[in-house]
N, C-alpha and C positions, 0 to 999 in steps of 0.2 A: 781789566787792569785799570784802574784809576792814576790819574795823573800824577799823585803822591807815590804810591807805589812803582810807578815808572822811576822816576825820579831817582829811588831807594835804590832802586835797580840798575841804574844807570852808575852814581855813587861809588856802590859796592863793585862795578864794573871798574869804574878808574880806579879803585881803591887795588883792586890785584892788578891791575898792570901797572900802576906806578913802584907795585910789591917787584914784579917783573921787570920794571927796570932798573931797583936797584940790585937785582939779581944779574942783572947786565947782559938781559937778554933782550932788550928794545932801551931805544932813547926817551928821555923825560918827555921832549918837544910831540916825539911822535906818539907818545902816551895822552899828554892833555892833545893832540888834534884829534884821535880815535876817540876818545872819554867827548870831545864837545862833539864832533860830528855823533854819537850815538844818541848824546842828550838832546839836540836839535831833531835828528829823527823821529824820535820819542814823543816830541811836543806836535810834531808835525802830526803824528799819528793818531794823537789823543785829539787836536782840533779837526782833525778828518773825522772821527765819531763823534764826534759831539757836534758838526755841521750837518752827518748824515742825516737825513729822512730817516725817524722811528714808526714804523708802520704804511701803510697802502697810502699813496700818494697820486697826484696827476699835476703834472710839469707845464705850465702855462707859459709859451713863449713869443713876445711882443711887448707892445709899450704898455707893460702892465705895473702894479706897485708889486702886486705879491704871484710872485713864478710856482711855489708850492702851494701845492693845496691836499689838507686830507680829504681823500678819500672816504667818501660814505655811498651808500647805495641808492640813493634818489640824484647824484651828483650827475647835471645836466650839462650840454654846452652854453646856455642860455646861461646856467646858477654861476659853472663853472668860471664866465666870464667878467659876472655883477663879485665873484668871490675874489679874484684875481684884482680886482679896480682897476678895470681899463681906462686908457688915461689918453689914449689916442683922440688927435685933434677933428676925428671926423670918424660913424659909424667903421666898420671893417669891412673891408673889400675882400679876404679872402680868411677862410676859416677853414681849419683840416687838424684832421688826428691822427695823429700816427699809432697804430697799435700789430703789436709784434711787427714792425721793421715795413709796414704798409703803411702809405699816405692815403686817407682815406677823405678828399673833398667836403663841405659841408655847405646843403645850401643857405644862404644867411635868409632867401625868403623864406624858406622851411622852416626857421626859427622863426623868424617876426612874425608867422600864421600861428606861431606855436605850437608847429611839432616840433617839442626839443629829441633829440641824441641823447640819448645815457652815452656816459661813461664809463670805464672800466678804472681799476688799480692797476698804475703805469702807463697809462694813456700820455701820452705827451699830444697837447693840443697847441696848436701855431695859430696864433690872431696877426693876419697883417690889412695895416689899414688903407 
């Protein structure tokens, strides 16, 4: 449903209860609060889809510029971190991924010898410095 079409929908919503109240089955007042609390929901609902991540993602959490990241199949912790722009005032002290609901450690010499960690889609990775 597009935002226009909500909209339409919402409209045609206040349009029969304000029909209903003058049938004098609800009040005016309590007709426009239900007609704007619907239309505010509405808008809430369409900038929730339209914030959503469209596709396999990994959730970058720390002093980063950019927290989402798509998802692709070479996506490392090493890339996942240069993709992320970490902005932290000193290397990181602690790196971990969380994946299905496990914290899973990361050693940062493991990385700087360059064995990176793949990633998975929904990984949620923690950089703390």
């Amino acid at each position: 449903m597009t935002l226009d079409s909500l909209k339409i929908a919402v409209m045609s919503l206040a349009a029969g209860l304000l029909a209903g109240c003058a049938a004098g089955y609800t009040t005016q007042s309590k007709t426009t609060a239900d007609a704007q609390a619907a239309y505010a929901a509405g808008e809430q609902a369409a900038l929730f889809r339209l914030q959503k991540p469209h596709g396999p993602v990994v959730t970058v959490v720390g002093p980063v510029r950019n927290s989402s990241l798509t998802w692709t199949s070479d996506l490392t912790v090493a890339k996942a971190i240069l993709a992320a722009d970490y902005v932290g005032s000193a290397d990181p002290k602690q790196i971990m991924i969380v994946r299905n609901g496990q914290a899973v450690p990361i050693d940062l010499q493991q990385i700087l010898k360059g064995d990176d960690v793949p990633l998975l889609s929904g990984d949620l990775l923690i950089v703390r410095p």
